[in-house]
C-alpha positions in Angstrom: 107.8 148.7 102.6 105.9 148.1 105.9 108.1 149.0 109.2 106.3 148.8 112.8 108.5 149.7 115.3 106.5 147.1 118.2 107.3 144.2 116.3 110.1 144.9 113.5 108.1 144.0 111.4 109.6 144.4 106.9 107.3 143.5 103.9 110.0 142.8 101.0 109.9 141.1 97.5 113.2 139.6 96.5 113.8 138.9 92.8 115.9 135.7 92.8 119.1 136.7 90.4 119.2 132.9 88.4 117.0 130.9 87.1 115.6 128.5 89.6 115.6 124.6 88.5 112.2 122.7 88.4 111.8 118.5 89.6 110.1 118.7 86.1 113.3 119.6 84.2 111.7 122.9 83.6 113.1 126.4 85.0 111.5 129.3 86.5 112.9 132.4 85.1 112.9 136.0 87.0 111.2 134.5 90.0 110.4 136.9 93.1 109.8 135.5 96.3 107.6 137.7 98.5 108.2 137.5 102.4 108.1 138.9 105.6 111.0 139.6 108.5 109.9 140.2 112.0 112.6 141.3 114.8 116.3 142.2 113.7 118.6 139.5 112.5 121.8 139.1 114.7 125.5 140.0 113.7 126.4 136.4 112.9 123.2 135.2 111.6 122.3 132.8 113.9 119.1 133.5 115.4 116.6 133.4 112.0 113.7 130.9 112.3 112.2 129.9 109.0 108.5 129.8 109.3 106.6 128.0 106.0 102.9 128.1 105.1 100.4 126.1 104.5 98.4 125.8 101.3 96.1 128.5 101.6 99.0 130.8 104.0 101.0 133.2 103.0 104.0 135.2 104.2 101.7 137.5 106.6 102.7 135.1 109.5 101.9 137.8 112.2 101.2 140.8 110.9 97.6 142.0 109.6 96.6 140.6 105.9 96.7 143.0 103.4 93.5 141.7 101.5 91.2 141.1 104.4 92.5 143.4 107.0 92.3 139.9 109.1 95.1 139.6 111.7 98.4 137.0 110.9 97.3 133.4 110.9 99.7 132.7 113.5 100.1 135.5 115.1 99.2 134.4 118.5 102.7 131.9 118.1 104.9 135.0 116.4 105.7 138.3 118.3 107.4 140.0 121.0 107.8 137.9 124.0 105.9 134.9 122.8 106.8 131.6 121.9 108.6 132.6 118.9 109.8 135.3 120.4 110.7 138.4 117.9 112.6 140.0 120.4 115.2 136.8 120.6 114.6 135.8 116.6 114.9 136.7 112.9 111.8 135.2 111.9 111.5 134.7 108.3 108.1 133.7 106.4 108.2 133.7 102.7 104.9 133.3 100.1 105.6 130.0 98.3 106.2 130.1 94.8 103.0 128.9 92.8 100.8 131.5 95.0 99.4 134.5 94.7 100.5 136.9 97.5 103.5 138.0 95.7 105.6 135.3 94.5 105.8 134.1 91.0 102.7 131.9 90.6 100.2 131.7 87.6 99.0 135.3 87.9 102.2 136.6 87.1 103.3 138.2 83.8 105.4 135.9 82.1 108.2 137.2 79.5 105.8 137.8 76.7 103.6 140.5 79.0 101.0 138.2 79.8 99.8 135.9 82.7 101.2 132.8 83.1 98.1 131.3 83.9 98.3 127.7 83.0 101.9 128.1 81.4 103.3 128.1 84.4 105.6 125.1 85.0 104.1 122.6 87.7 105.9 122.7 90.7 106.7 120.7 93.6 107.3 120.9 97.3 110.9 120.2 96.9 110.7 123.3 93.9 108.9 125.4 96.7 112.0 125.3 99.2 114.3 126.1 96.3 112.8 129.7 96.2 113.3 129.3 100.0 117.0 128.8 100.0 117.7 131.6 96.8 115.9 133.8 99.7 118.3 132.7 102.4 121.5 132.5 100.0 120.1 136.4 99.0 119.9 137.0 102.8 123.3 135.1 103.2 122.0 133.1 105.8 123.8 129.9 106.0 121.9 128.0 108.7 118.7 128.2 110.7 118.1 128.5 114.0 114.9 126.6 113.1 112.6 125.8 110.9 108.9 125.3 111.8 106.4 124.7 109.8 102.6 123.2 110.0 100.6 121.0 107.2 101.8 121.7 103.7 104.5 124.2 105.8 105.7 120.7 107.5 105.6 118.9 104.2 108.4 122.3 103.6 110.3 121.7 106.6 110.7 118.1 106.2 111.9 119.0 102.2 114.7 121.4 103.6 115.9 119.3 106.0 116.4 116.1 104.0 117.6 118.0 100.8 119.6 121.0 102.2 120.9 119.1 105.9 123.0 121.9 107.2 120.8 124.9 106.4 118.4 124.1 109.7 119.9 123.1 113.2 116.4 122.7 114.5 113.0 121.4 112.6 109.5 121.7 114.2 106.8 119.4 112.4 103.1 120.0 112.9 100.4 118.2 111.7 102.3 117.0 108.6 103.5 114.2 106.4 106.1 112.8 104.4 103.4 111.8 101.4 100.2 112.4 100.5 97.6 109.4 100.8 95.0 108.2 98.0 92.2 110.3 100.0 94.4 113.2 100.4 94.7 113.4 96.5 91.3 112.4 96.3 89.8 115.3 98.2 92.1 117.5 96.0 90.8 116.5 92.9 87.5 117.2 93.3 88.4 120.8 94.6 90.6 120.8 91.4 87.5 119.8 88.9 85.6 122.1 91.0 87.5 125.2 89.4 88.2 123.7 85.7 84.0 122.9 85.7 83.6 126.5 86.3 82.8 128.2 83.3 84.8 131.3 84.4 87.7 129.3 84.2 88.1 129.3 80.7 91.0 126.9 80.4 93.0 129.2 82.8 92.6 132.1 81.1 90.5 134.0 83.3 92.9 136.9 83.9 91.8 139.7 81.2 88.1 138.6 81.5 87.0 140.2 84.6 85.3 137.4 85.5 87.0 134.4 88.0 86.1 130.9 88.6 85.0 132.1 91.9 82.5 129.2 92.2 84.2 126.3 91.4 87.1 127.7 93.7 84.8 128.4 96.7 83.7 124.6 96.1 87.2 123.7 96.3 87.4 125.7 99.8 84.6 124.3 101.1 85.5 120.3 100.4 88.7 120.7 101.7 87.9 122.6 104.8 85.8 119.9 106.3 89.1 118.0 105.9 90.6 120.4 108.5 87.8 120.1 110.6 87.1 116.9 113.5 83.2 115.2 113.5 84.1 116.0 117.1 84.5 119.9 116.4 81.6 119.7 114.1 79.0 118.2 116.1 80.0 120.7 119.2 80.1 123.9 116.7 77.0 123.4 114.6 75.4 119.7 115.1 71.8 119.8 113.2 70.8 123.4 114.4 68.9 125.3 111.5 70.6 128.8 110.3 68.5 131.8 111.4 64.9 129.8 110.9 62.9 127.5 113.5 61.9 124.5 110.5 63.3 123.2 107.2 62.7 125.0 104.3 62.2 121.9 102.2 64.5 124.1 99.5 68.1 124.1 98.9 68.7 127.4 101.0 72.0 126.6 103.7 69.0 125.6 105.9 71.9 123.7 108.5 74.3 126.3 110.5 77.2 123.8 109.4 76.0 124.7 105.6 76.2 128.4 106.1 79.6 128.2 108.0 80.5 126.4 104.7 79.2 128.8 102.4 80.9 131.7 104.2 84.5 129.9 104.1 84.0 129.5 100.7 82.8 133.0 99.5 85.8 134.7 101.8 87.9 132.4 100.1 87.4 133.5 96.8 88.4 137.2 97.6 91.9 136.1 98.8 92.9 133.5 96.5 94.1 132.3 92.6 92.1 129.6 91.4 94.8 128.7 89.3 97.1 128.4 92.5 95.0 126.8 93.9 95.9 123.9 91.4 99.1 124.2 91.1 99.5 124.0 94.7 97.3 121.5 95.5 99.1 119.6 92.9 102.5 120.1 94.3 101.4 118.6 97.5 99.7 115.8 96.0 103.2 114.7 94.0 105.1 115.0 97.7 106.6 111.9 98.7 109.6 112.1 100.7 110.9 108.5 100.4 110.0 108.6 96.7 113.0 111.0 96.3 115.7 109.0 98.1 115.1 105.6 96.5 112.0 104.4 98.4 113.6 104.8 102.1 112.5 107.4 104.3 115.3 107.1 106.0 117.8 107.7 103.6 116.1 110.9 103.3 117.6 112.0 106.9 121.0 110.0 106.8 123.5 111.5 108.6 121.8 114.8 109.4 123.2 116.1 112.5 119.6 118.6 112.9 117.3 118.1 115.9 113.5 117.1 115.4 110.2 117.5 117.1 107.0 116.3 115.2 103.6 116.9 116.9 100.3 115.6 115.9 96.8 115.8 117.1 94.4 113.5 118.0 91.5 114.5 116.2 93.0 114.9 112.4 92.1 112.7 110.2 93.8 114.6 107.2 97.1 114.1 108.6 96.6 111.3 111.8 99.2 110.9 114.0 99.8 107.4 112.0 101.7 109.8 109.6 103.8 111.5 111.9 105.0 108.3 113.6 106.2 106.9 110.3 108.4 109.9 110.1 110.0 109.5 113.5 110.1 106.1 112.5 112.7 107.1 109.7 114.8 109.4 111.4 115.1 106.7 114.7 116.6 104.7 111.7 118.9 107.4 110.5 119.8 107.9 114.0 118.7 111.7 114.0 117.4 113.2 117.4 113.8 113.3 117.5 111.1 113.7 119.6 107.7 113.4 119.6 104.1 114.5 120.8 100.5 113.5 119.8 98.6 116.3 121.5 94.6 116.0 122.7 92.3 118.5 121.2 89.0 118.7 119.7 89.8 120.6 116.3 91.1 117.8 114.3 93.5 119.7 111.7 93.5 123.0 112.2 94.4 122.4 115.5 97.8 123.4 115.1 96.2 127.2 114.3 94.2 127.4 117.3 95.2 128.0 120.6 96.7 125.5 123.0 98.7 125.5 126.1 100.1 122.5 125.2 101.1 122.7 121.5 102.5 126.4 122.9 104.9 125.3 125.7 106.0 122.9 123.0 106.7 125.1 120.5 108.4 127.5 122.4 110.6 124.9 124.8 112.1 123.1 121.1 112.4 126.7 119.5 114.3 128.0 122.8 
């Protein structure tokens, strides 16, 4: 267990005590959800905020990563005083099922004393948030003060709210969707045969061998990053400028800055993350769609929920456009569920959402407040 007395701040693994039912008919047996609390939870419960990851997050929301030493990935939105404010809030942020910070995922030793690897069931969003509420139900937390959550995290939010209505009063959306497009899948799949072309991968079985599909994975880190990325954000960072030389090296050397940026993402990546995760999760997000699960409607998905929305958006992503988030507030006008709604300016297309901004700040702490 981690304590720091600034910021509260509790590294826990809770072993879920039944077995947790999979959309695939399968269940997931002994699971342990691995998480993080910062601030102290109130007397009557009513002040924890639900945070949820993205696909390559984990539950070290604000508080330095054990692996890389980097600090939280949102830490400048999580502590004392700012705009999910630990001195006000229980802030809750658990590792997803399916990864590899802690929670059951692939890596784990199944029943028989081996790795799961490729055994393990395929999962889905709505599976993820199941581990989320067997966390709250351990933590006898009945309802949310909020949940918030950002890409895949949104996709999270949006499952919680529409399948368990009364466990969030309030349910910040950013940089999100309700279903993933033919070129989000797309872009997925070649990340996916990126890792099972590796010959490390060995069918999944990679665990006892000493040797990962580190390639293939960093591939897969490197396609999908320039997703999260803007031509804008691009163009400014990096342009055509060579990497530490004054010509071409007529080779295949990352002779372009914006080829050695990629490299390094990919490489860093590798040292963090599962490969075999990385399919399973990339897999869950590919099989989320929202209206899919309540007969083809979004809106049935939200009827009669009595929870308060904000969905913001960004300009510059063209992983998730704004397009995306409008169909959602679309649906829950139609339900008749408060809602409101922002598309923010900023140069950083995806990722923006991570990065800081006044704007996407006062937001996030006016809906949370």
């Amino acid at each position: 267990m981690d304590t720091s007395a600034a910021s509260k701040t509790v590294s826990k693994i809770y072993a879920v005590p039944s077995d947790l039912p999979l959309d695939s008919g399968q269940v997931l047996s002994a699971a342990h959800i691995a998480y993080e609390t910062y601030g102290e939870l109130a007397a009557d419960k009513s002040n924890a905020i639900l945070i949820c990851h993205a696909l390559t997050g984990d539950q070290f929301v604000a508080s330095d990563h054990p692996i890389t030493g980097k600090p939280g990935w949102w830490e400048r939105m999580v502590g004392p005083g700012r705009q999910i404010d630990t001195d006000r809030y229980f802030v809750i942020c658990a590792n997803v099922i399916g990864s590899c910070m802690g929670s059951t995922g692939p890596a784990s030793i199944a029943a028989d004393g081996a790795p799961y690897a490729m055994r393990f069931p395929v999962i889905t969003i709505r599976d993820m948030v199941r581990g989320l509420i067997a966390l709250l139900d351990g933590m006898e937390i009945d309802q949310l003060h909020a949940v918030v959550g950002g890409s895949m995290g949104g996709m999270q939010a949006l499952s919680l709210a529409a399948n368990w209505p009364d466990r969030a009063a309030r349910v910040l959306i950013l940089a999100s969707t309700a279903r993933h497009s033919a070129q989000n899948i797309a872009f997925h799949e070649v990340g996916r045969q990126a890792i099972m072309a590796d010959p490390a991968w060995a069918g999944g079985n990679y665990y006892a061998s000493g040797a990962s599909p580190d390639n293939g994975l960093a591939v897969a880190r490197m396609a999908a990053h320039i997703t999260y990325l803007s031509e804008e954000g691009l163009t400014e960072k990096f342009g055509r400028r060579l990497q530490d030389r004054d010509t071409k090296s007529f080779g295949f050397d990352a002779d372009f800055q914006v080829e050695s940026y990629l490299r390094y993402q990919g490489s860093g990546f590798t040292q963090r993350f599962d490969a075999n995760s990385y399919l399973y999760i990339t897999r869950a997000m590919d099989y989320f769609d929202l209206a899919e699960e309540h007969g083809g409607k979004l809106a049935n998905a939200f009827e009669g929920t009595s929870a308060r929305f904000c969905l913001v958006s960004f300009d510059t992503d063209w992983l998730y456009p704004t397009s995306e988030s409008r169909h959602i507030v679309h649906a829950l006008n139609a339900a008749g569920a408060k809602v409101s709604f922002v598309e923010l300016s900023a140069p950083n297309g995806h990722d923006s959402f991570l990065l800081p901004h006044e704007q996407l700040d006062r937001v996030v702490q006016g809906f949370v407040q």
